[in-house]
PAKOL-693293 format. One record per atom (N, C-alpha, C, O): x, y, z; residue in three letters. Coordinates in steps of 0.02 Angstrom, whole numbers, padded with zeros to 5 digits, always signed. Each point is the difference from the previous one (the first is absolute). Layout:
N
XYZALA/...
% end
This chain:
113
+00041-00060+00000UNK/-00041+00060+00000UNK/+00043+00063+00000UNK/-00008+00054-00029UNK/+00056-00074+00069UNK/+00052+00080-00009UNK/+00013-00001-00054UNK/-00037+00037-00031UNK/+00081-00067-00005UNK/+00021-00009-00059UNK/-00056+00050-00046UNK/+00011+00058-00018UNK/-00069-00095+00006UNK/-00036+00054-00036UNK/-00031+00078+00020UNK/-00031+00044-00030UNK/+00050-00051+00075UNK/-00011+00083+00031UNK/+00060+00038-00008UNK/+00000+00061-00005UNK/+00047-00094+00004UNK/+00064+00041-00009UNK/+00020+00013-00071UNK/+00032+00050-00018UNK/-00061-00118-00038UNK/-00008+00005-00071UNK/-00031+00045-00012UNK/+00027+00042-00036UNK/-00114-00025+00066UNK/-00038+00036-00036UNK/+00038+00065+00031UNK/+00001+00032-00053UNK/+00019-00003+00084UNK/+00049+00068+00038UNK/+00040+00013-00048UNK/-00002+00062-00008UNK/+00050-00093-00043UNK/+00045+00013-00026UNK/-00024+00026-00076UNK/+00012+00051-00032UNK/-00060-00121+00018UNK/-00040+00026-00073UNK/-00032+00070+00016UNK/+00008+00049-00035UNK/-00048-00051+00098UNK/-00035+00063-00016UNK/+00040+00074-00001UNK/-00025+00049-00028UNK/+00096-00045+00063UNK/+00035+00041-00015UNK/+00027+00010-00059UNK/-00006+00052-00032UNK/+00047-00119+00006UNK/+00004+00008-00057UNK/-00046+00023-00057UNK/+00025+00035-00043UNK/-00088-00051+00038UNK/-00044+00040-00033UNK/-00011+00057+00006UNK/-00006+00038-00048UNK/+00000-00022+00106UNK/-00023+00070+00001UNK/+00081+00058-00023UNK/-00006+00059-00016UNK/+00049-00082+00018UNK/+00079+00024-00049UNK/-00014-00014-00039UNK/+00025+00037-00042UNK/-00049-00070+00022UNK/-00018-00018-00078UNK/-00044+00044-00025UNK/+00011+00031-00052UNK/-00065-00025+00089UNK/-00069+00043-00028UNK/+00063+00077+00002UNK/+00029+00020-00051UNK/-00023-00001+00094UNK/+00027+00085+00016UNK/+00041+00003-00057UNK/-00009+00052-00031UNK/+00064-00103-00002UNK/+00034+00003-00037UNK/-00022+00001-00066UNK/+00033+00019-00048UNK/-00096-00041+00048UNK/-00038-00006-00085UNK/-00014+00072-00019UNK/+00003+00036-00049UNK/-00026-00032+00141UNK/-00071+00080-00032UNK/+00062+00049+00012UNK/-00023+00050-00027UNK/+00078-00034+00046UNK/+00059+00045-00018UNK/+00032-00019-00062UNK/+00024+00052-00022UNK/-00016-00081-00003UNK/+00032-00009-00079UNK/-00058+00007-00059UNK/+00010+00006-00060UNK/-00063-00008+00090UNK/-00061+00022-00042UNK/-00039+00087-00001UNK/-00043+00023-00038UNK/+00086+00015+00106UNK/+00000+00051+00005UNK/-00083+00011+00012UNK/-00035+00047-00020UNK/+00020-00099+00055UNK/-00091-00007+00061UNK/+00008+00016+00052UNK/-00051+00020+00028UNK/+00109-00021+00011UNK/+00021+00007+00077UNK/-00030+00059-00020UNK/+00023+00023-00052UNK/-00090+00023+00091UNK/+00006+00074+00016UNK/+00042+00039+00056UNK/-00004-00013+00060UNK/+00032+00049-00079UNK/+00064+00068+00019UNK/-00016-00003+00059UNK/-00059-00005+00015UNK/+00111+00006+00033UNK/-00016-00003+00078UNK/-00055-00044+00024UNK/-00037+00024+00042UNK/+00026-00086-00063UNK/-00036-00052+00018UNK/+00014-00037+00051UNK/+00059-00013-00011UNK/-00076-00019+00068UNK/+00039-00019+00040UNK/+00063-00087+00008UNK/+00022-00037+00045UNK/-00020+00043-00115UNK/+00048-00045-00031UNK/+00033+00022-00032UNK/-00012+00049-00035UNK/+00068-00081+00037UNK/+00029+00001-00061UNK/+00081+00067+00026UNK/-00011+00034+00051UNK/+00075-00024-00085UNK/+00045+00022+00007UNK/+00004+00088+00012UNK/+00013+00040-00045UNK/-00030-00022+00131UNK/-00036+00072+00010UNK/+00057+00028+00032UNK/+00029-00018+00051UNK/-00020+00061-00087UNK/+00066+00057+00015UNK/-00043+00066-00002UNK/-00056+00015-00022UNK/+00110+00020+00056UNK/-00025+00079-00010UNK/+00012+00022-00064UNK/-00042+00033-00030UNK/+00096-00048+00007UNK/-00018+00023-00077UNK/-00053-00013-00046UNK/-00021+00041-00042UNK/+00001-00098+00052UNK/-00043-00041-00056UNK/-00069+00035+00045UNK/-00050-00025-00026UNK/+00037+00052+00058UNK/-00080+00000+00042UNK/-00035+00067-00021UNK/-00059+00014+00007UNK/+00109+00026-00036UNK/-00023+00063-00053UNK/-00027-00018-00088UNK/-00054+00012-00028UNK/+00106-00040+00006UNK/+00003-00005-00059UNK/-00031-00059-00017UNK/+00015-00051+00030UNK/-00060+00050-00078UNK/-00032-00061-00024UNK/+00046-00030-00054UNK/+00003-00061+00007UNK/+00032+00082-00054UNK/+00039-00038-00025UNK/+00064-00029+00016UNK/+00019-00053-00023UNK/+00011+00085+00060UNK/+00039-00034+00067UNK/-00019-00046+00019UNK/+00018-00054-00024UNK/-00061+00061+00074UNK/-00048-00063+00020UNK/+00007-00057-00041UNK/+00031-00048+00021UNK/-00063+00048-00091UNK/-00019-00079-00035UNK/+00079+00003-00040UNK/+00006-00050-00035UNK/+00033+00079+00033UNK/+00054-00030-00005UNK/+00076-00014+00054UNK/+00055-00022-00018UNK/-00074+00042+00082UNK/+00016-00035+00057UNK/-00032-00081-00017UNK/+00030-00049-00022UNK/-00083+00054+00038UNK/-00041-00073-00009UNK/+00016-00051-00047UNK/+00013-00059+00012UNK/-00018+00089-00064UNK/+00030-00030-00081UNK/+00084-00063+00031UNK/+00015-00060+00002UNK/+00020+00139+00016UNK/+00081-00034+00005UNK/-00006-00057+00072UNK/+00052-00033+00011UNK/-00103+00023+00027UNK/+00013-00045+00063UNK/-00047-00049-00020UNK/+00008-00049+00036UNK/-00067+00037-00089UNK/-00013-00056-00008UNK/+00024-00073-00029UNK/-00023-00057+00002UNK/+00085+00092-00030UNK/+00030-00093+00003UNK/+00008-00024+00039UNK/-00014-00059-00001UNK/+00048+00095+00074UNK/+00029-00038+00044UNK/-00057-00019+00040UNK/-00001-00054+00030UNK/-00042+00093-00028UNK/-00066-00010+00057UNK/-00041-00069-00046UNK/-00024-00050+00027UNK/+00026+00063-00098UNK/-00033-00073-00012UNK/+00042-00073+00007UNK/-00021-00056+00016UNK/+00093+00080-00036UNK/+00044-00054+00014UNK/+00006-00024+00079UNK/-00006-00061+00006UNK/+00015+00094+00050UNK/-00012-00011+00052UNK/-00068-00050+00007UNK/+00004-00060+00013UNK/-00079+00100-00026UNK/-00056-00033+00007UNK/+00003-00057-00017UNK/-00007-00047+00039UNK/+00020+00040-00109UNK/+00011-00065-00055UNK/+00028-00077+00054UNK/-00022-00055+00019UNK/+00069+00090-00014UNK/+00057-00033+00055UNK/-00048-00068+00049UNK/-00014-00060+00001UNK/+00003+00135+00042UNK/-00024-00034+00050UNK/-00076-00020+00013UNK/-00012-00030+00052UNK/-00031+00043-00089UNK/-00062-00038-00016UNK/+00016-00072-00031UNK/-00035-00048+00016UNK/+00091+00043-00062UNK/+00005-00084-00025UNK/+00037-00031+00076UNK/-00020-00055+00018UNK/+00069+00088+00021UNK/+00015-00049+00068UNK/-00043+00007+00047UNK/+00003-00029+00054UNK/-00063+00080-00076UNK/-00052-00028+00066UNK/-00043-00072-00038UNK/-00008-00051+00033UNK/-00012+00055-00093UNK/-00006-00050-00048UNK/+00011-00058+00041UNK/-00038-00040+00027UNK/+00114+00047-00031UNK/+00040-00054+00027UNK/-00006-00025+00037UNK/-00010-00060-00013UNK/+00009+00083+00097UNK/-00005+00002+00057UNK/-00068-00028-00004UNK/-00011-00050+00034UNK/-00039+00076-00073UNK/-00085-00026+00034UNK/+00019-00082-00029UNK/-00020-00043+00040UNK/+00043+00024-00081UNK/+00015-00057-00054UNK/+00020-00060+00045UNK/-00027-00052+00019UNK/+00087+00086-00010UNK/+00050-00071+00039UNK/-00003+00013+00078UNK/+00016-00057+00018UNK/-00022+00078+00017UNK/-00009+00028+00068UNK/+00038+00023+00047UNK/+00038+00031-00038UNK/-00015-00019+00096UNK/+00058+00030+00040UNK/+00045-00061+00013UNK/+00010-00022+00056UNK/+00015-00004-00111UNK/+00066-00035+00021UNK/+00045+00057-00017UNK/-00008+00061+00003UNK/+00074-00110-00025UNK/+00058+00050+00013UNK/+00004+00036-00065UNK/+00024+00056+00002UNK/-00050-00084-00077UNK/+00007+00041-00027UNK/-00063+00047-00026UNK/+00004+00044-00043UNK/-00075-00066+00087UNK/-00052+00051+00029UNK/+00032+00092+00050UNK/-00025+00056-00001UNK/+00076-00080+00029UNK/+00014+00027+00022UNK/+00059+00043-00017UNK/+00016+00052+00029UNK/+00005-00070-00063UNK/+00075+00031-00047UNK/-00059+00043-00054UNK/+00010+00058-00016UNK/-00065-00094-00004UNK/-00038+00047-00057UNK/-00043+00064+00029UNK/-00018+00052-00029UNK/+00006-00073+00098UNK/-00022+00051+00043UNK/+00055+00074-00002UNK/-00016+00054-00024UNK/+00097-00076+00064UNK/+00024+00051+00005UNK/+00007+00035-00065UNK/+00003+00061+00010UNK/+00001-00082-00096UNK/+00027+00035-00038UNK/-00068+00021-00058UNK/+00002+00030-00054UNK/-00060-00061+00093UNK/-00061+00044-00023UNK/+00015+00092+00029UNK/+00008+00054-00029UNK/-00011-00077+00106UNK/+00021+00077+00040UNK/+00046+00034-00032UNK/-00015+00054-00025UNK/+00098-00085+00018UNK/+00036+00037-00039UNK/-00034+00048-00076UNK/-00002+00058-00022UNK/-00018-00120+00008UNK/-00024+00038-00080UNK/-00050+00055+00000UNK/+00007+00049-00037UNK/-00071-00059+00090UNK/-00030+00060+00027UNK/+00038+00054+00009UNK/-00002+00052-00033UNK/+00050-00068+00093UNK/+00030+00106+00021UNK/+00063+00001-00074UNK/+00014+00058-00015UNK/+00016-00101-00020UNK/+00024+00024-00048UNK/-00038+00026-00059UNK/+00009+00054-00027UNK/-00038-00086+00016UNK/-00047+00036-00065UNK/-00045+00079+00044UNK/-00023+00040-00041UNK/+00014-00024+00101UNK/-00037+00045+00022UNK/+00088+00060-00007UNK/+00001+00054-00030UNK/+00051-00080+00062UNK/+00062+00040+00014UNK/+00016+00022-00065UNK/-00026+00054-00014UNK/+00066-00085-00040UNK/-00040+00010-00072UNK/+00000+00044-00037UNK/+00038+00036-00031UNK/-00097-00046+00041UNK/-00066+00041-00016UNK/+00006+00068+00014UNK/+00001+00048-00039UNK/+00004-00050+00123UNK/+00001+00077-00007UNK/+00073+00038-00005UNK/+00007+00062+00001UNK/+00057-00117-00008UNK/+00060+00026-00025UNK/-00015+00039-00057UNK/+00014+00059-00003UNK/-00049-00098-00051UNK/-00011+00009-00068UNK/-00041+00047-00015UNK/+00016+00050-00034UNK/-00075-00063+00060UNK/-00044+00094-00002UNK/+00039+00054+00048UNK/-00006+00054-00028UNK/+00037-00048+00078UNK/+00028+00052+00028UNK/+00055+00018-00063UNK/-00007+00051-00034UNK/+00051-00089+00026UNK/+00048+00033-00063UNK/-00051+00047-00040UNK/-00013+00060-00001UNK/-00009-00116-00030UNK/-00052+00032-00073UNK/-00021+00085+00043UNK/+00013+00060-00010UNK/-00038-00088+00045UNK/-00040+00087+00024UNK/+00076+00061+00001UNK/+00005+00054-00029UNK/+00035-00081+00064UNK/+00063+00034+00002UNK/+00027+00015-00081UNK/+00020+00057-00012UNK/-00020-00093-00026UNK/+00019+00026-00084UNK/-00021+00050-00009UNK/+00040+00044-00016UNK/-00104-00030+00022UNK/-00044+00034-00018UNK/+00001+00087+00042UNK/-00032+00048-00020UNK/+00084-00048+00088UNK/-00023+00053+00013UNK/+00064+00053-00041UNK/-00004+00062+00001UNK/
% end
């Protein structure tokens, strides 16, 4: 039962990086929305904004991507050891694809000033 609670935890993060990362490279995230890569620069300017967003959705979908297939995983085979090895590097792939992300839109916004 853990196993799939800790699976469905990882997919649903991973999705939801996934979703933020679609609707920012699709330039849907609305400007100062409470998602998505929020700087003081980008919270004036609307085109700022969706191209902050633009430059951090690879990593935020690659992150998501990531770790929705090792929560996959985890609900699949269950908390043995390599349930548990897929556990820690679902997490990894979460705060890396989130860290990223906003490496990648903070630059972008910074080009721009």
């Amino acid at each position: 039962m853990a196993a799939l609670l800790i699976g469905a935890a990882l997919m649903l993060g991973g999705s939801a990086l996934l979703w933020v990362a679609w609707r920012g490279s699709q330039h849907r995230l609305p400007p100062n929305s409470p998602v998505g890569v929020r700087l003081p620069s980008t919270t004036g300017d609307d085109r700022r904004w969706h191209a902050t967003q633009e430059a951090a959705a690879g990593p935020l979908g690659l992150g998501g991507g990531v770790a929705a297939m090792f929560g996959l995983g985890v609900a699949a085979t269950g908390l043995d050891t390599v349930g548990t090895v897929m556990v820690i590097l679902g997490v990894i792939a979460l705060v890396a694809g989130v860290t990223t992300g906003y490496v990648a839109g903070s630059r972008s916004a910074r080009r721009r000033d």
